[in-house]
N, CA, C and O atoms as a printed pandas DataFrame, in Angstrom:
     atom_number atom_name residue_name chain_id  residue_number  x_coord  y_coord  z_coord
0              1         N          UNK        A               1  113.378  102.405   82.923
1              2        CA          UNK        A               1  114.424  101.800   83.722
2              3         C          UNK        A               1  115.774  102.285   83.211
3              4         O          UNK        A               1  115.921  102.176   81.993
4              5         N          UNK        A               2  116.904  102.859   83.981
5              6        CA          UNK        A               2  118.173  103.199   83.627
6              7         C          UNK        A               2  118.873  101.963   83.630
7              8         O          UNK        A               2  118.735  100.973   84.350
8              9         N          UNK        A               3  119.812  102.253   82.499
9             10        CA          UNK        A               3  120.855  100.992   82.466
10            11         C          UNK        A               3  122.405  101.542   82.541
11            12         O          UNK        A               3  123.161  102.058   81.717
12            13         N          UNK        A               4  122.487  101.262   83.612
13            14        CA          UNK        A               4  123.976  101.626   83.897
14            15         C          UNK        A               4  125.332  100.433   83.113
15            16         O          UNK        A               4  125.157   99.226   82.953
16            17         N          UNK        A               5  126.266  100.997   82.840
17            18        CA          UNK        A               5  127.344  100.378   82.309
18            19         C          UNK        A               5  128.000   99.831   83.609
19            20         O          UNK        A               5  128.214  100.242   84.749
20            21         N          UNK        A               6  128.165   98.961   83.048
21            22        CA          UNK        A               6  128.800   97.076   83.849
22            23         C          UNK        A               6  130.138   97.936   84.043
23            24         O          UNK        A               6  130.532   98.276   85.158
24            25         N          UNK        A               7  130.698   98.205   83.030
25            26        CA          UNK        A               7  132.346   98.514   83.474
26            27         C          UNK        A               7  133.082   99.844   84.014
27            28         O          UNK        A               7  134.140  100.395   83.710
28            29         N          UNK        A               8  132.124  100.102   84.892
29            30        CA          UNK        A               8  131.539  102.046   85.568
30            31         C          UNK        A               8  131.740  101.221   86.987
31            32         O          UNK        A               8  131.532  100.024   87.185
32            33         N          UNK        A               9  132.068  101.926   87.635
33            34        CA          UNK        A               9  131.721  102.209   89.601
34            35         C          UNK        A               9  130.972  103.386   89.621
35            36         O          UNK        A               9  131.232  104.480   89.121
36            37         N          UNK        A              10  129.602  102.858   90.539
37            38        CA          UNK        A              10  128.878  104.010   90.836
38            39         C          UNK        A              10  128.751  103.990   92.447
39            40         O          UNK        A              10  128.961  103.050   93.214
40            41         N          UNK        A              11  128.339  105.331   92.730
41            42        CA          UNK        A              11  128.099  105.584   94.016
42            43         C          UNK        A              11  126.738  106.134   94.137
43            44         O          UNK        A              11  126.346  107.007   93.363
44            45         N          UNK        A              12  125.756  105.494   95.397
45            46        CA          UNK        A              12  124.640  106.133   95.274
46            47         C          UNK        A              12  124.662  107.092   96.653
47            48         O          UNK        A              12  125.421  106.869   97.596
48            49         N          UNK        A              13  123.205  108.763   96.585
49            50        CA          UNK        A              13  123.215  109.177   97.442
50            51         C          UNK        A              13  122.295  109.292   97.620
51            52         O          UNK        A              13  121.519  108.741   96.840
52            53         N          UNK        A              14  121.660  110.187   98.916
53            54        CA          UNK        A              14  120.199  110.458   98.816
54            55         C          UNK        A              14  119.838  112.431   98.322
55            56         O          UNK        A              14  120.766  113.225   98.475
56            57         N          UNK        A              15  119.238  112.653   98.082
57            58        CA          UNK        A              15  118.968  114.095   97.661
58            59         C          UNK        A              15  118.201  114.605   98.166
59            60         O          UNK        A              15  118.574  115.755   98.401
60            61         N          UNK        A              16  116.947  114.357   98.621
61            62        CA          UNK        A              16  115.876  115.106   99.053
62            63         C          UNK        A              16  115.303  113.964  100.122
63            64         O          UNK        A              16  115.191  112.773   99.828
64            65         N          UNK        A              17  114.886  114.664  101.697
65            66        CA          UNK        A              17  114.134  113.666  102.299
66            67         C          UNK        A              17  113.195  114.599  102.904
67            68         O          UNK        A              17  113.596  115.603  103.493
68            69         N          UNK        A              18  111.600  114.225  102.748
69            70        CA          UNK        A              18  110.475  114.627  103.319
70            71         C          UNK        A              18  110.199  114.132  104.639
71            72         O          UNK        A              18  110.424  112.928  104.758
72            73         N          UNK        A              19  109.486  115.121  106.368
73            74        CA          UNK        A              19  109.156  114.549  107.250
74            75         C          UNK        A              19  107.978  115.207  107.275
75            76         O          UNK        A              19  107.620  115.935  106.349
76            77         N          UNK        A              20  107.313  115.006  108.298
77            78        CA          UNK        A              20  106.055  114.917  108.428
78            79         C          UNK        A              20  106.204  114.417  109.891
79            80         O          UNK        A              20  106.946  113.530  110.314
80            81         N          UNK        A              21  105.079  115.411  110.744
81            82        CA          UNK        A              21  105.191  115.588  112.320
82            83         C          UNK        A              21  103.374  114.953  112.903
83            84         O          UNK        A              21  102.216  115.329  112.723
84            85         N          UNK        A              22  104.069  113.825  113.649
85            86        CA          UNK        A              22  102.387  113.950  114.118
86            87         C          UNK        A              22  102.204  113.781  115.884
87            88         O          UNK        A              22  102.824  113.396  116.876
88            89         N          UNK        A              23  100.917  114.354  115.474
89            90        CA          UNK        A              23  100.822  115.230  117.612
90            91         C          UNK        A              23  100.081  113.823  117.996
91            92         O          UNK        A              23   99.002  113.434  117.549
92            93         N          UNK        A              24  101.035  113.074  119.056
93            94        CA          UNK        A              24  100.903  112.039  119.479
94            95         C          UNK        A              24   99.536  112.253  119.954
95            96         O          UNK        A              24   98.703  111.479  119.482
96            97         N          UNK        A              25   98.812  113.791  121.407
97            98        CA          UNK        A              25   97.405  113.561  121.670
98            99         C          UNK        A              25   96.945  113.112  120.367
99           100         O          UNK        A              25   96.885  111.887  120.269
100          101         N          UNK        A              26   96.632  113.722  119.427
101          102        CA          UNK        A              26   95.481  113.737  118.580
102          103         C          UNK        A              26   95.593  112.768  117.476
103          104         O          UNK        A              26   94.987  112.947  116.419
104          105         N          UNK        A              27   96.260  111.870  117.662
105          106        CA          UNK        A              27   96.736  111.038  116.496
106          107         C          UNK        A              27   96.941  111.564  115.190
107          108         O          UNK        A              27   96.790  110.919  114.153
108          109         N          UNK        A              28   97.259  112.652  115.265
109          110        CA          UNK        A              28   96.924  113.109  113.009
110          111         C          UNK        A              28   98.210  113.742  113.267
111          112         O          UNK        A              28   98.829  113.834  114.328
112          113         N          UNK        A              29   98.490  114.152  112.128
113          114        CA          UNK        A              29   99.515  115.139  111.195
114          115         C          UNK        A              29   99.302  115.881  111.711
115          116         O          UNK        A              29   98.115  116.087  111.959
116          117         N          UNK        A              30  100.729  117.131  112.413
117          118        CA          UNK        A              30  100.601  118.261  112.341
118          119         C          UNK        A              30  100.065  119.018  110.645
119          120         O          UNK        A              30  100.258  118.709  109.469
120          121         N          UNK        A              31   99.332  120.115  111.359
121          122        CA          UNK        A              31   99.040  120.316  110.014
122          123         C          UNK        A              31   98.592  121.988  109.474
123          124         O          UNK        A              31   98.208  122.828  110.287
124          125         N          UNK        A              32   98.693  122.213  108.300
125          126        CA          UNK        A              32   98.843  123.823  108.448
126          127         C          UNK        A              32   97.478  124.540  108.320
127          128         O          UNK        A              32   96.628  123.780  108.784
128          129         N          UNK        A              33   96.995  125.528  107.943
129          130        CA          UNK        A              33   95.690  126.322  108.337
130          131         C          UNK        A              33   95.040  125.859  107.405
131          132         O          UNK        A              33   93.947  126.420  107.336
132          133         N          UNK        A              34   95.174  125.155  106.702
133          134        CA          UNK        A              34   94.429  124.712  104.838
134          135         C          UNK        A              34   94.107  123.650  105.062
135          136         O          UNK        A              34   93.242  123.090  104.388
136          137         N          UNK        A              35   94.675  123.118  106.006
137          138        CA          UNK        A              35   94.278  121.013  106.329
138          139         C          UNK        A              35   95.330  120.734  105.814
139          140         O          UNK        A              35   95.628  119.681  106.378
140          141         N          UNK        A              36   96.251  121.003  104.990
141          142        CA          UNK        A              36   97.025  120.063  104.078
142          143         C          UNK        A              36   98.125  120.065  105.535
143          144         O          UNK        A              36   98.396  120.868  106.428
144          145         N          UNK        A              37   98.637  118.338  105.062
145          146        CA          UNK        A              37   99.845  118.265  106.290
146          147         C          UNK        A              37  100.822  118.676  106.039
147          148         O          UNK        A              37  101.377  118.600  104.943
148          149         N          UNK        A              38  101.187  119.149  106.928
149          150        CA          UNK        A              38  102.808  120.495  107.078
150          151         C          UNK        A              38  104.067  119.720  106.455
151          152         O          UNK        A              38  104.040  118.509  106.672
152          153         N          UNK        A              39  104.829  120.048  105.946
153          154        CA          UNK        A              39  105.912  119.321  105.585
154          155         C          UNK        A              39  107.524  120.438  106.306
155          156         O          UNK        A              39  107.823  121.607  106.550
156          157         N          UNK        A              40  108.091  119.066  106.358
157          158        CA          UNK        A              40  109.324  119.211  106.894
158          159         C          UNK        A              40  110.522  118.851  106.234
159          160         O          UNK        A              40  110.583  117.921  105.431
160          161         N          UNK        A              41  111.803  119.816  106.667
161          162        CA          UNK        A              41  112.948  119.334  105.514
162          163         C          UNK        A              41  114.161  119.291  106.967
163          164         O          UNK        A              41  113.938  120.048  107.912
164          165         N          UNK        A              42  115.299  118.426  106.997
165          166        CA          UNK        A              42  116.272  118.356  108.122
166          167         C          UNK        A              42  117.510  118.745  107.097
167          168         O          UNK        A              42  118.353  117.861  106.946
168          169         N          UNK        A              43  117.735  120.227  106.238
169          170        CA          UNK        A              43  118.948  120.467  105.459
170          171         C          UNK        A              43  120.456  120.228  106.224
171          172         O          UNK        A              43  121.484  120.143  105.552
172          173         N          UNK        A              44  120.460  120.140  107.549
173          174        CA          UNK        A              44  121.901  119.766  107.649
174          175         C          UNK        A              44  121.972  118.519  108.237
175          176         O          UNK        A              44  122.660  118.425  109.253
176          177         N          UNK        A              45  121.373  117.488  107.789
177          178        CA          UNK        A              45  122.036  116.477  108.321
178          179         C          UNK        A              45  122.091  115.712  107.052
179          180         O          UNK        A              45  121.601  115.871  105.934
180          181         N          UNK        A              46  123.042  114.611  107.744
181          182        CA          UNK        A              46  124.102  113.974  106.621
182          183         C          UNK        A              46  122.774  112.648  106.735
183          184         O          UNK        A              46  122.260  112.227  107.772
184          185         N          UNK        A              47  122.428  112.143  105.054
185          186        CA          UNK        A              47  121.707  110.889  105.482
186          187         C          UNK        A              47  122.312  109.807  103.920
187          188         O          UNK        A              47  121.743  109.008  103.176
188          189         N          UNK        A              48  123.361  110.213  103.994
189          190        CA          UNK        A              48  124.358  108.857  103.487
190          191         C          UNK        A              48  124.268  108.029  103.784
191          192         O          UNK        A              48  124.065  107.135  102.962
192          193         N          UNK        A              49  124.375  107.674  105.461
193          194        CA          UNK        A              49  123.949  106.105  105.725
194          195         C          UNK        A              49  122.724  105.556  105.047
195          196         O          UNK        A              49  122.613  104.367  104.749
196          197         N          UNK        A              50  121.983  106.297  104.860
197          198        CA          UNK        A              50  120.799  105.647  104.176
198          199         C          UNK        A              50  120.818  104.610  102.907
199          200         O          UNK        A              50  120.078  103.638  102.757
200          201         N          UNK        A              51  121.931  105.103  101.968
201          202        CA          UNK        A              51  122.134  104.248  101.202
202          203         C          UNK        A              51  123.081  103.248  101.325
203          204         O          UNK        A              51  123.528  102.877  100.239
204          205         N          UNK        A              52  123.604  102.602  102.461
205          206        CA          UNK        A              52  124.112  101.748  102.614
206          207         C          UNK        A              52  123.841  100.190  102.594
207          208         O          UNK        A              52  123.005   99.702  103.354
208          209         N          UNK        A              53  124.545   99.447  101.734
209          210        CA          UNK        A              53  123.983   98.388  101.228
210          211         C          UNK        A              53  123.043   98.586  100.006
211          212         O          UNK        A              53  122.132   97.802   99.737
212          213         N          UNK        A              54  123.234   99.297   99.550
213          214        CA          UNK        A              54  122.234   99.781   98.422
214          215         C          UNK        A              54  123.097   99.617   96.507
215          216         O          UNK        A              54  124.074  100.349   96.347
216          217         N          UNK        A              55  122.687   98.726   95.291
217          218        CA          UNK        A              55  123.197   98.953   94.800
218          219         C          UNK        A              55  122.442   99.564   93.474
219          220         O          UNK        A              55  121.240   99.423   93.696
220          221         N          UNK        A              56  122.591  100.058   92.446
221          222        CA          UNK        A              56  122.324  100.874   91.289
222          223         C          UNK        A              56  121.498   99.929   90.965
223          224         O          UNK        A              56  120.587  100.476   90.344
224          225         N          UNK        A              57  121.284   98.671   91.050
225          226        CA          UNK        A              57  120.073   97.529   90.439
226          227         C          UNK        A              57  119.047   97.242   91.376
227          228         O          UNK        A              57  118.068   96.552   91.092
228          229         N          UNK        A              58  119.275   97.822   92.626
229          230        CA          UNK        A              58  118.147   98.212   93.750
230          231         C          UNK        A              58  117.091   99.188   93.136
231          232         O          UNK        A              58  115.873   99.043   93.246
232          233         N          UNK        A              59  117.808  100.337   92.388
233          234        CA          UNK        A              59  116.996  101.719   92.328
234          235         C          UNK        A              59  115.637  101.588   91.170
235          236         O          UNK        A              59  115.525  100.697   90.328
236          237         N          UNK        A              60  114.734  102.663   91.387
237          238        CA          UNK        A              60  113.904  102.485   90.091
238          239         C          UNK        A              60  114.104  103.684   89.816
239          240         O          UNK        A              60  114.631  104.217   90.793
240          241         N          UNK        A              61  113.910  104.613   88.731
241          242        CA          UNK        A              61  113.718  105.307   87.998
242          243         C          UNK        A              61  112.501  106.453   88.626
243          244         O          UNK        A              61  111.473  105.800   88.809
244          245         N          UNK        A              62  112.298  107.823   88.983
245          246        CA          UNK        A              62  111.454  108.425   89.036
246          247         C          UNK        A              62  110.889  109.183   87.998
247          248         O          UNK        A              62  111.655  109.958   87.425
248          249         N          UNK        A              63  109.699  109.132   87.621
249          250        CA          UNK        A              63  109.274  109.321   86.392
250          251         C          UNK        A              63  108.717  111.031   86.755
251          252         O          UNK        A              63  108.923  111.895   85.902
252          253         N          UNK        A              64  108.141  111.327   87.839
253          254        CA          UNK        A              64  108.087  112.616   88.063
254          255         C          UNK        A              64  109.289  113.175   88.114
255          256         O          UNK        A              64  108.849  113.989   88.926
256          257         N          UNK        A              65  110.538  113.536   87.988
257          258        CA          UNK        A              65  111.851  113.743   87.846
258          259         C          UNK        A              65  112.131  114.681   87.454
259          260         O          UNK        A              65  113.320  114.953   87.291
């Protein structure tokens, strides 16, 4: 668990967001020639709002990191 200092202003953002496409006929994951499901990245969009309402005692720690 990180412990942030009380007498600091922090700002949080987001860094990385994973999508994942699925083909409404067939109910499943698009998916690539291996079976594994395809992954998707949206690099230009802004997803700041995401952390809104969000504060530094919300977050946990990622241990894969």
């Amino acid at each position: 668990m990180s412990k942030f200092d009380q007498n600091k202003s922090y700002s949080i953002g987001v860094w990385d967001l994973t999508f994942y496409v699925v083909d409404d006929e067939k109910d499943d994951y698009v998916r690539n020639t291996d079976g594994s499901i395809r992954i998707f990245h949206a690099p230009n969009m802004d997803y700041s709002y995401m952390a809104d309402g969000l504060d530094v005692d919300d977050l946990e720690e990622s241990w894969d990191a």
